[in-house]
Structure formats: structure tokens, C-alpha cells
N, C-alpha and C positions, 0 to 999 in steps of 0.2 A: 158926621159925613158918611155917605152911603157907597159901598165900595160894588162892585163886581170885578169876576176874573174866575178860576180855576184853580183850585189847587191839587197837586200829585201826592197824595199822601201813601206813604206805606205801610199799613193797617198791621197792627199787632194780630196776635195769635188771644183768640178766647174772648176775642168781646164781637158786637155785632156792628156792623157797619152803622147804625142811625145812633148807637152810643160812642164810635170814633168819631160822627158829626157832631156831636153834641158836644163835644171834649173843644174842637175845634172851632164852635162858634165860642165857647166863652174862649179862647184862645183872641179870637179876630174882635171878639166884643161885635160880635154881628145878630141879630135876628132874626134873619131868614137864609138859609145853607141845604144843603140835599146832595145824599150822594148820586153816582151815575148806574145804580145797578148793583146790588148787593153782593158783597161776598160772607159765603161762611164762617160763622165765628173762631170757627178752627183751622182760618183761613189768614195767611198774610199775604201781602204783596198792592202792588197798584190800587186805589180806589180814589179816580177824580172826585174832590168835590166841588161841587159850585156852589157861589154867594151873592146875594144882590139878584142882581136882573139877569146874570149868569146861569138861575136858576130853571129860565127858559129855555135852558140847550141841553138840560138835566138826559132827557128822554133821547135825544140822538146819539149817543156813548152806549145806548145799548143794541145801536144797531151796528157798531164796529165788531170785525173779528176779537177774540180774545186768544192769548198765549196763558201758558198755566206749565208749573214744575209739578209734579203729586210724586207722593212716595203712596204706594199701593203695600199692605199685608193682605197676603194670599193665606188660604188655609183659613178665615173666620169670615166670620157671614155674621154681619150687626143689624141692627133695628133702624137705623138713620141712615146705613153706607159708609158712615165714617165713623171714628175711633171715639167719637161724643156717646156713639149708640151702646146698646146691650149685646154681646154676644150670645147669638141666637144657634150659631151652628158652625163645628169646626170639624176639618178634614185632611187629611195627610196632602203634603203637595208633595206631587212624585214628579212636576212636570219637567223637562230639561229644559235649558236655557235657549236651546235651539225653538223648544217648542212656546216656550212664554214669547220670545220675539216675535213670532209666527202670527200669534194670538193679538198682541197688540197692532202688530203691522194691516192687520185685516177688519179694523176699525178707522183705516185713513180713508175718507170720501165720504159720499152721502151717504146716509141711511134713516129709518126712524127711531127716536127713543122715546119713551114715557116717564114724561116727570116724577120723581121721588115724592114721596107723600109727606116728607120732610122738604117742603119748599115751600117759596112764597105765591107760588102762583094762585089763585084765586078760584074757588068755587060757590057761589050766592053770595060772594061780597066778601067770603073770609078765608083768607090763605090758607092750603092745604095742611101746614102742619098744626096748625088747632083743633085739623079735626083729627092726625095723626096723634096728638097728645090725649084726646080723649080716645085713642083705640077706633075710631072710625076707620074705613079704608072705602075709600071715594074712585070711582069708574073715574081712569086719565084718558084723554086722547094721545094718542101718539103726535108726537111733532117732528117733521122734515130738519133737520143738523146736519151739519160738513166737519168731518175734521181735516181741514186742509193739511194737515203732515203731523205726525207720529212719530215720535223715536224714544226706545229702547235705552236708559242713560246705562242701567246699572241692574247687576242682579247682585242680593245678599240677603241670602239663608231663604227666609222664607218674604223678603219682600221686597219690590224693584222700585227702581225710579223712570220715570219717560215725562217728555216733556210733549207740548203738543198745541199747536195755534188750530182753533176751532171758529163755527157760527153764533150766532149770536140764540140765546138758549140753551145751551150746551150744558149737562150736568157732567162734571168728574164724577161723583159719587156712584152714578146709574152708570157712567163707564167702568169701573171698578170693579163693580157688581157682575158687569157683562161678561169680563176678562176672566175675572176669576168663574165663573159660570162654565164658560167655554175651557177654564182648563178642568173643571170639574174637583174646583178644591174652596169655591167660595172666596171674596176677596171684599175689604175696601178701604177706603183712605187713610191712611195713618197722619201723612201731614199734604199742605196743601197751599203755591203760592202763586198770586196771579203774577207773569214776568210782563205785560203788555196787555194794552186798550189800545185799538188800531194803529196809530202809531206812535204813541207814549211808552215810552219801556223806565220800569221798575227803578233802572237807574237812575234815571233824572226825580227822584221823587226824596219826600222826606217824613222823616219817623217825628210823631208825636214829642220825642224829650229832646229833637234836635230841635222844632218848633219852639217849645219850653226854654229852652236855651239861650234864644234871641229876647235881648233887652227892651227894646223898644216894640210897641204897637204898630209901627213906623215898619221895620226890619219885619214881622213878622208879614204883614199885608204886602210888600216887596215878592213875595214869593208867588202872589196869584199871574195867572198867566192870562190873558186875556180868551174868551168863550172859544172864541172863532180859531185860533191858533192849538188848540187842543182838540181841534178837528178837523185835520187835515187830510184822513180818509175821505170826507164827503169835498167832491169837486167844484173847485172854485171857479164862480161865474161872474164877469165883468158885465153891468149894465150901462146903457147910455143915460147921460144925464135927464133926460127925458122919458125914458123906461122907469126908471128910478123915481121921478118923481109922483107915475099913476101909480107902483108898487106900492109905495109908505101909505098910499091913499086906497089901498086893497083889492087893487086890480088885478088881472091879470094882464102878464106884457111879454110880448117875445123879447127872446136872446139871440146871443150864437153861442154854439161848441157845448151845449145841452147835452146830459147823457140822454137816453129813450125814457128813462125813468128813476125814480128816485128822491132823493132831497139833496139839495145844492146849498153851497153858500153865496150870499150875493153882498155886491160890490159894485161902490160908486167912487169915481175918481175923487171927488171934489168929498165928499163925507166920511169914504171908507167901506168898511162892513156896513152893512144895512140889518143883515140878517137871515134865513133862512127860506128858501120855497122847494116848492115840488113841481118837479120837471114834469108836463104832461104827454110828453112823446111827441108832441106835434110845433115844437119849435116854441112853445108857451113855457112861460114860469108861474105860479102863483104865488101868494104868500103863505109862509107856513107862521113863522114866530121870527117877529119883525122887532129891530131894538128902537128903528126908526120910525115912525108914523108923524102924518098932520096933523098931530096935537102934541106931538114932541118939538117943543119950540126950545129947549135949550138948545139943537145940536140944527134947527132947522136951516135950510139951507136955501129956498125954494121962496 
């Protein structure tokens, strides 16, 4: 029997996000899973995964804000930005506590950064850090980021902690790098944990040997949460029964209470979620990724 839903897992430290999926489909006895946007291997905390036909909402968790804990070491400059890497070059940190708060505080808002060459982003079809591994170094564009608020947790010897809800894009590692730059002693991640996906927080999630732990097949698949409710950033839109019905059929159809733009969740009284569109500004919806469609006759309603 084929499931869908979401799960909140809490990724270990040293493996990579598509081998904590892979752990988790033989876990669910499932064959198709995908995470929502990769975290560093050196990286724990939050990473939704979806399963089933949940895998269609895969892509919209990456347009949610993310929250992040990092512990930074000032004074060494690595090959990756984080503590994975080679150190490359080290520096006395002379800076006072006064002045590292200073430092950090003046990375909260908009700016541009340029992706680390240790990332997945893509150049001719093949993420950046393959061609980092063979020593290549590839011209990045700068990308527009927000870090909506910064703070300061901790300062000790030579490395801090700040915690930070950012846009969607966002590298800790290239902030690290900046900070320590700007104090003029070199810096980057020692550890590293995601605390929140728009509005999913770390807490409500579960580790791998707690998964393991559950007896049944049954008790384990209990724990997905259904697509739509694991996205409660994006604005939920009530369609008329008649709207609804050219939607599934891939029209476009007006609403009300529409943001100017963006993507929405949509909603039929009598069906439920429907699934996904994109607001046009002008009082339209379209379809984006739809669960319902006229060739969906289990759930048909019409």
C-alpha cells in the first residue's frame, strides 16, 4: 500500500542528507522519498522528508525561511568553510567580545553572498563541489539573502556561537568566512544545526534510532504528517466548489484573499487540499502541483 505524508527527521552529524533518505526509505519500506533541501554532512538538525506523492511539495520547503544554531572557530581559514576542510591559514584573534558582537550584528538584513564551491549548486549540469574536488574554481554569481535577525549566544577562547533565521539560499559556511574576514583572523564552522523550516522547529522531530525503535511498520509510518500541514508558511486559499472543479482540470480560476504573488495552498470544502498554485496578482490562481486532477477518480468528487 502506497503511503504519502512528511516526515521531520533529525539528521545526524557526518552523513549526507540523500544517505539519511535512504536509511529512512528502507525504514518505511518505501521507494520513492526525497529530502526538502540538503543539509551539510557536518550538519544536524531539521530535514523534512517526503514520501509517496508528497514528493510533489519536495521543492516548496526550499522557499521557506530557515533558523540555524552554528558554533564558528575564528582564527583558521579551511578549504570547505567548515571543520570537514583543510586548514589553509591561521591567525591570532585579538578581537574583543564587544567587537565580534559588532561583526555579527552587521550581517542581519539584506545583502549579496556568493556560493561556496563546496555546494550543490549547479554549473553545466554538475554541482559545484565536483569541480571543487578536482581543484577547479568556477566564476559564482552573487545571490540577493536576508538574514532576518542574528544573535550573539556565546563567546569562548577562540570560538562563538549565534544563532540566526535567514532566506532561502543562505550559506552559514560563506557567513563564517565573512565574519571571521571582517575581524581579520579568518573563521569557519566547527559544528552546525538546522533549529527550523518555516514553521517546523527541531523539536517536533525524530532521530533515526528513535525511528528504529518503533516495532511496527504501522507505528513507524504514524509519524508522517500530511504535505500540506508541513506548510503552513505558504497561504492558505479556500476555492468555491466550482473554481475547484476547472482547477483539477488546469485552468486557471479566481479566488479571494490572494497574496499579489507567490504560491498558495488550495482548498475545497467538500475534497479538502487540492494542492498547490501560483497567485498571478490579478485575482487568478493557476495550477502549480495538483494531488487532485480529472483523471484522479479515487478521490473524484465532480
Amino acid at each position: 500500500m502506497g503511503i504519502s505524508g512528511v516526515l521531520l527527521l533529525d539528521k545526524p552529524a557526518d552523513i549526507t542528507s540523500t544517505a539519511a533518505v535512504n536509511q529512512l526509505k528502507k525504514l518505511m519500506r518505501v521507494a520513492k522519498a526525497g529530502h526538502t533541501g540538503s543539509l551539510d554532512p557536518i550538519a544536524t538538525g531539521l530535514l523534512p522528508v517526503c514520501f509517496g506523492s508528497a514528493t510533489k511539495a519536495a521543492s516548496f520547503f526550499l522557499h521557506a525561511d530557515k533558523t540555524y544554531w552554528a558554533c564558528i572557530r575564528l582564527g583558521e581559514t579551511t578549504s570547505t568553510g567548515d571543520r570537514q576542510g583543510n586548514v589553509i591559514e591561521k591567525k591570532t584573534v585579538a578581537a574583543s567580545v564587544r567587537k565580534i558582537r559588532k561583526a555579527v550584528h552587521s550581517f542581519e538584513g539584506e545583502f549579496e553572498q556568493i556560493p561556496p564551491m563546496y555546494s550543490a549548486v549547479k554549473h553545466k549540469g554538475a554541482p559545484l563541489y565536483k569541480y571543487a574536488r578536482q581543484g577547479i574554481d568556477i566564476k559564482r554569481k552573487a545571490r540577493k539573502v536576508k538574514v532576518h535577525s542574528i544573535r550573539l549566544l556565546k563567546v569562548d577562547g577562540d570560538s562563538i556561537e549565534i544563532e540566526l533565521t535567514c532566506s532561502r539560499g543562505f550559506y552559514v559556511r560563506v557567513l563564517a568566512e565573512d565574519i571571521g574576514e571582517l575581524l581579520d583572523c579568518g573563521g569557519h564552522v566547527q559544528a552546525l544545526r538546522r533549529l527550523g523550516v518555516g514553521q517546523l522547529q527541531v523539536d517536533d522531530s525524530f532521530t533515526i534510532p528513535q525511528i528504529e525503535e518503533l516495532e511496527t511498520l504501522q507505528e513507524r509510518r504514524s509519524l508522517l504528517i500530511p504535505c500540506d500541514q508541513t506548510l503552513t508558511h505558504l497561504p492558505k486559499i479556500n476555492l468555491s466548489f466550482d473554481a475547484a472543479f476547472y482547477l483539477c482540470r488546469g485552468q486557471t480560476v479566481r479566488a479571494s484573499n490572494l497574496p499579489s504573488q507567490g504560491i498558495v495552498r488550495l482548498y475545497e470544502d467538500t475534497v479538502g487540499f487540492l494542492g498547490f498554485g501560483t497567485s498571478l496578482g490579478d485575482g487568478r490562481v493557476a495550477p502549480k502541483r495538483l494531488f487532485h486532477t480529472s483523471n484522479n477518480t479515487q478521490k473524484q468528487v465532480w
